[in-house]
DRENDREN-82033 format. One record per residue (C-alpha): x, y, z; residue number from 1. Coordinates in Angstrom, 3 decimals. Layout:
<recs>
((X; Y; Z); NUM);
...
</recs>
This chain:
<recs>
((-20.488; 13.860; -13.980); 1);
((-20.463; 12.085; -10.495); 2);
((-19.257; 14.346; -7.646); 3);
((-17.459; 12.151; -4.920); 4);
((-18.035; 13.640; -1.460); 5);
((-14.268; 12.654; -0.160); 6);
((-12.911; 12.998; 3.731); 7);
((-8.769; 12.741; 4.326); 8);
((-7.966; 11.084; 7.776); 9);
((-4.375; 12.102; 8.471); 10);
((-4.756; 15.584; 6.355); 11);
((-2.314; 17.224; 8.028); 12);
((0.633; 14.446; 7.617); 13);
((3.358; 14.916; 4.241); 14);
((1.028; 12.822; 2.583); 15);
((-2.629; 13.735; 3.438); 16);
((-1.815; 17.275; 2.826); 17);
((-0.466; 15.916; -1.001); 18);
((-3.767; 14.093; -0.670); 19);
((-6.160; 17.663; 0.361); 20);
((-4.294; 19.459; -2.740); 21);
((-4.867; 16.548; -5.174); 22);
((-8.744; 15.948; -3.983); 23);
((-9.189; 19.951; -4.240); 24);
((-8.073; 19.825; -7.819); 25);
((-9.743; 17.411; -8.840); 26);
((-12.998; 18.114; -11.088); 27);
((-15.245; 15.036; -10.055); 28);
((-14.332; 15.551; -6.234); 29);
((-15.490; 17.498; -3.584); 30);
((-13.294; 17.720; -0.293); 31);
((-16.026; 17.867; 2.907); 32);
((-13.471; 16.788; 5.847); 33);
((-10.083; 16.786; 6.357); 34);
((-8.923; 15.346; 10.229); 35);
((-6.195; 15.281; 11.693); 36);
((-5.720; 13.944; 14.852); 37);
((-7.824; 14.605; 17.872); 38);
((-10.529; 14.970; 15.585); 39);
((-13.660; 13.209; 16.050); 40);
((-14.832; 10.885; 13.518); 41);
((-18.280; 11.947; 13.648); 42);
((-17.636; 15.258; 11.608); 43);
((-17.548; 12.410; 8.859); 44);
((-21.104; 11.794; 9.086); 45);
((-22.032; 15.046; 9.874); 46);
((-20.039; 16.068; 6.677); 47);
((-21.741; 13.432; 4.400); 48);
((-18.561; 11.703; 3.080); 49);
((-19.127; 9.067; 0.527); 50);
((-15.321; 8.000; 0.360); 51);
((-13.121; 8.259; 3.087); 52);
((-9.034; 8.154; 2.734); 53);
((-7.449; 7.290; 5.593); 54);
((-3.680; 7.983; 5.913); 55);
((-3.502; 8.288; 9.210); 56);
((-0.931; 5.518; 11.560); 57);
((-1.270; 2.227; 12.094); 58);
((-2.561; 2.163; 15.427); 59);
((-5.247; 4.507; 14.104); 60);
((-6.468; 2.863; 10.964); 61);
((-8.187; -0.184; 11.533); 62);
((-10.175; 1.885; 14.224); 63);
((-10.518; 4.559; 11.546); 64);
((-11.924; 1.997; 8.727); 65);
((-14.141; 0.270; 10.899); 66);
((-15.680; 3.729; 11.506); 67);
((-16.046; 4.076; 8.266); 68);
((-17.695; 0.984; 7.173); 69);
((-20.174; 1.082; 9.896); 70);
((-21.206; 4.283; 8.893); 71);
((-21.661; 2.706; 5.420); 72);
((-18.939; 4.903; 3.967); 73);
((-16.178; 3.601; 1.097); 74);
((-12.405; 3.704; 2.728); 75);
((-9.156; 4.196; 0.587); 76);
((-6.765; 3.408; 2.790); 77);
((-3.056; 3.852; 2.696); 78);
((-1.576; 3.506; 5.948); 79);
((0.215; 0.519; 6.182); 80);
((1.033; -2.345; 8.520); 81);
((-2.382; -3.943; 8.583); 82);
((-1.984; -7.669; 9.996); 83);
((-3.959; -10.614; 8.945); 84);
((-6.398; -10.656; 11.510); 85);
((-7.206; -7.538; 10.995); 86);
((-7.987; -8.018; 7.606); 87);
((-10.053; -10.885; 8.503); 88);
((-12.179; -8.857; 10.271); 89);
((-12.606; -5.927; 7.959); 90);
((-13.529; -8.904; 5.840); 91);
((-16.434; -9.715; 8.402); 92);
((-17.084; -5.967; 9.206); 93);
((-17.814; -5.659; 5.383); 94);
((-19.901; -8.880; 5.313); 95);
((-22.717; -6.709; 7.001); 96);
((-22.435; -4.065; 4.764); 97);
((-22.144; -5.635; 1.041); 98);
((-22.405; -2.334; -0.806); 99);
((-19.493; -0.870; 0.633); 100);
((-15.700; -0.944; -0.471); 101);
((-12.439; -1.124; 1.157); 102);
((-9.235; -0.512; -0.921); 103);
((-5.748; -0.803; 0.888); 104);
((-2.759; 0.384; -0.719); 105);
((0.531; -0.556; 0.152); 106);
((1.615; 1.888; -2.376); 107);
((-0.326; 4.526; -5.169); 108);
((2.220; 5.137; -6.919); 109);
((1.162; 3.343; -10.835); 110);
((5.310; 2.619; -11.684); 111);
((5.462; 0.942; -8.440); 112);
((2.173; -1.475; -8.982); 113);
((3.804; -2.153; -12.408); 114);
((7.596; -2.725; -10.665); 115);
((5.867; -4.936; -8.403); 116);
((3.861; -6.909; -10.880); 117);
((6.837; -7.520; -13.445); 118);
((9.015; -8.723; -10.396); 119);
((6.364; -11.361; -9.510); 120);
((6.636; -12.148; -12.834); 121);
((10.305; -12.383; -13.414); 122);
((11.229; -14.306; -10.126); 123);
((10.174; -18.045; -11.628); 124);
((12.836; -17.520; -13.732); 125);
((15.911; -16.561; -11.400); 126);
((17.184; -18.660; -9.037); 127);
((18.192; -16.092; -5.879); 128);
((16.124; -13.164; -5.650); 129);
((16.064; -9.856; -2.837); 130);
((14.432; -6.589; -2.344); 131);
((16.245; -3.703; -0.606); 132);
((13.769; -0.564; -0.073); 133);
((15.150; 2.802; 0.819); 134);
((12.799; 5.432; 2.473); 135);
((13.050; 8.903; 4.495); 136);
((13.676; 8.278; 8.138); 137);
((10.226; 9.577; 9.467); 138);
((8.679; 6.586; 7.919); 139);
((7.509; 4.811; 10.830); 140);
((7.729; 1.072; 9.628); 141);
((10.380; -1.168; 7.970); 142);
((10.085; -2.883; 5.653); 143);
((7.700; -0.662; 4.274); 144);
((4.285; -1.827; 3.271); 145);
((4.848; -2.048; -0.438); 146);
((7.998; -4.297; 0.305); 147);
((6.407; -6.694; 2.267); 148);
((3.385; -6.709; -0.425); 149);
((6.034; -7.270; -3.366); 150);
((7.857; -9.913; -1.082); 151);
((4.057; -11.688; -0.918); 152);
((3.912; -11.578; -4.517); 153);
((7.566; -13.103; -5.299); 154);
((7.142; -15.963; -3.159); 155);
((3.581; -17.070; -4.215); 156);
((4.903; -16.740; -7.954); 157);
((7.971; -18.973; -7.306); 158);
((5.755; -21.750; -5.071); 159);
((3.442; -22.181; -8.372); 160);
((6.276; -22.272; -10.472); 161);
((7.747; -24.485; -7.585); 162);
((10.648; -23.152; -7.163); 163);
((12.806; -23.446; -3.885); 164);
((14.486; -20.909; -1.770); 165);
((17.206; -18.321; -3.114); 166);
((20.581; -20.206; -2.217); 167);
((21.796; -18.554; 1.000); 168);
((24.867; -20.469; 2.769); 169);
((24.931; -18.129; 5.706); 170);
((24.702; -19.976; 9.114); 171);
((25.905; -16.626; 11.291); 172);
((24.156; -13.568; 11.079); 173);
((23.934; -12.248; 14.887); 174);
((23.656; -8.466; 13.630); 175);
((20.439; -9.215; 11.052); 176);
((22.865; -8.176; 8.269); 177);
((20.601; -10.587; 6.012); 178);
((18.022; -8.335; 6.431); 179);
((14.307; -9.643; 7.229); 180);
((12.568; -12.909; 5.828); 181);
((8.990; -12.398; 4.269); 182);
((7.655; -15.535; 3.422); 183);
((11.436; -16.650; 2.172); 184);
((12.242; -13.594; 0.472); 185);
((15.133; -11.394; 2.184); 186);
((13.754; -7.511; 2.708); 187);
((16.476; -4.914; 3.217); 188);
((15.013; -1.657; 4.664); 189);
((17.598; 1.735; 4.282); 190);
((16.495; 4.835; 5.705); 191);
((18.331; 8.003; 4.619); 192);
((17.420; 11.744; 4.710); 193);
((16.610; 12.866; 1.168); 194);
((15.153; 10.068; 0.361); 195);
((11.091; 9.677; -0.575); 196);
((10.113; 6.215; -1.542); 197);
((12.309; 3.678; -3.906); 198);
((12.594; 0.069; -4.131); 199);
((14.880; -2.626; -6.198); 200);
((13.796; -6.211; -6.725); 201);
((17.632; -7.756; -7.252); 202);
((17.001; -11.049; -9.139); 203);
((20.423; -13.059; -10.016); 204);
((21.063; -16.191; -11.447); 205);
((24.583; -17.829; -13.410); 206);
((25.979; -15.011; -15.183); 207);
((23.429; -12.417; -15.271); 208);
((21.255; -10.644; -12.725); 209);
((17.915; -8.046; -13.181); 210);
((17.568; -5.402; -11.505); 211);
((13.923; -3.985; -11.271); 212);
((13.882; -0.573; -9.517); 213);
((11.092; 2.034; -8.969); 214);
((11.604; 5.531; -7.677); 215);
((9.457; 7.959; -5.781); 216);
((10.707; 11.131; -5.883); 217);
((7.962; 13.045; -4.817); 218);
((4.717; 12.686; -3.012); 219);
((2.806; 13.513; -6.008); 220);
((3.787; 11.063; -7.759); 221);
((1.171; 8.848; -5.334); 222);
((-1.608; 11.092; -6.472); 223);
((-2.896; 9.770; -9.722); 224);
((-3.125; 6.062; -8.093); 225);
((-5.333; 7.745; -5.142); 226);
((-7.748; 9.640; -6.852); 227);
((-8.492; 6.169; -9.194); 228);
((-8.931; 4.336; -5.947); 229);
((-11.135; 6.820; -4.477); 230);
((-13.249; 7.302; -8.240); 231);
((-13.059; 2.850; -8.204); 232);
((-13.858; 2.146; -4.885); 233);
((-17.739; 1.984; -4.915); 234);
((-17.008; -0.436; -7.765); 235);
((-15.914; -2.945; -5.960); 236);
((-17.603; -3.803; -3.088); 237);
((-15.785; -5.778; -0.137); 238);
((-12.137; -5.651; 0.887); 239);
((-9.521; -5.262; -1.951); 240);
((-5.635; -5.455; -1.029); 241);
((-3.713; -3.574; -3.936); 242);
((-4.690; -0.691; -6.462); 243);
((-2.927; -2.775; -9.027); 244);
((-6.510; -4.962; -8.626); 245);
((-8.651; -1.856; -10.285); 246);
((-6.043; -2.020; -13.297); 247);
((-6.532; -4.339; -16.046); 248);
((-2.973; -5.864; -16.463); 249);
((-3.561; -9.451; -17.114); 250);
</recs>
């Protein structure tokens, strides 16, 4: 059985400390790093990580994954709020180094890749569709990652089915009560204490509407998805955006 040298970048944040307990229990991992911040990068290398999971901040990650790839290391990566040019040049970074593999996760949680995938799916045939996600309120960004993903998805889905906009006759909204606009699709962010991570797809059309919801109630419910993108990773060389990518679901 393969032993995966793993690091966690962020390991002392509500999520890479999930991420420490998960890696420690798992069988075909061993745990040689865990960083928090003010930590130098190097102890990666001098720990021999093979994988690397970075859920650290924004601001931090790209700096944290280039590291990583230089250093011909595999990153799991689920900080979010990458931008596109950023991506682009992960996608050059990893040019140089074709054996290694980048996975970024706007979410781990498997229910939530599914919830994702089956609103993509059922948008092309609804005429008005939204997404209102509802988080904690230490989460740093809004919408959250796996909104904006989902909102990505919907809108591609509907342009090859070619389908227009969701009808919207709102011509004043100086308070942003319509929420954000990803690529056409309206985002609603909520934050609330008590919350962990939840999302509904609202898709209406005459005289019916779907509702596709996904709850997180707890962190460890992110778990399974991580460790399968940490044992996957080395499997797929170059830069992959979504677990739901290592699942066969077509």
């Amino acid at each position: 059985m393969k032993i995966w040298k793993v690091a966690v970048i962020g390991a002392r944040g509500r999520m890479g400390s999930e991420a420490v307990r998960a890696i420690n229990l798992a069988e075909d991992m061993d745990l040689v790093a865990a960083l928090g911040r003010g930590d130098s990068l190097q102890e990666l290398v001098e720990a021999g990580a093979e994988v690397v999971v970075d859920l650290s901040v924004p601001e931090a990650s790209y700096s944290n994954v280039s590291f990583a790839i230089e250093a011909g290391m595999h990153a799991v990566v689920g900080t979010t709020g990458w931008q596109e040019d950023q991506l682009a040049q992960l996608q050059e970074a990893l040019s140089q180094h074709p054996g290694v593999g980048v996975l970024i996760a706007p979410n781990f949680a498997l229910g939530s890749l599914l919830a994702s995938r089956f609103a993509a799916q059922a948008a092309k045939f609804f005429e008005s569709v939204e997404i209102i996600e509802l988080h904690h309120p230490n989460k740093l960004d809004a919408p959250s990652g796996t909104a904006s993903y989902t909102a990505q998805k919907i809108a591609q889905a509907r342009a090859q089915a070619g389908m227009g906009a969701s009808p919207d006759a709102t011509v004043s909204d100086p308070d942003g009560a319509r929420g954000a606009k990803i690529e056409g699709i309206n985002v609603h962010a909520v934050r609330l204490r008590g919350l962990t991570a939840h999302q509904e797809v609202l898709l209406g059309d005459a005289g019916q509407q779907l509702t596709i919801r996904h709850d997180s109630f707890d962190r460890t419910s992110f778990m399974p998805g991580l460790l399968m993108g940490v044992r996957k990773v080395a499997d797929h060389p170059g830069l992959t955006v979504g677990l739901e990518n290592y699942l066969d679901l077509d």
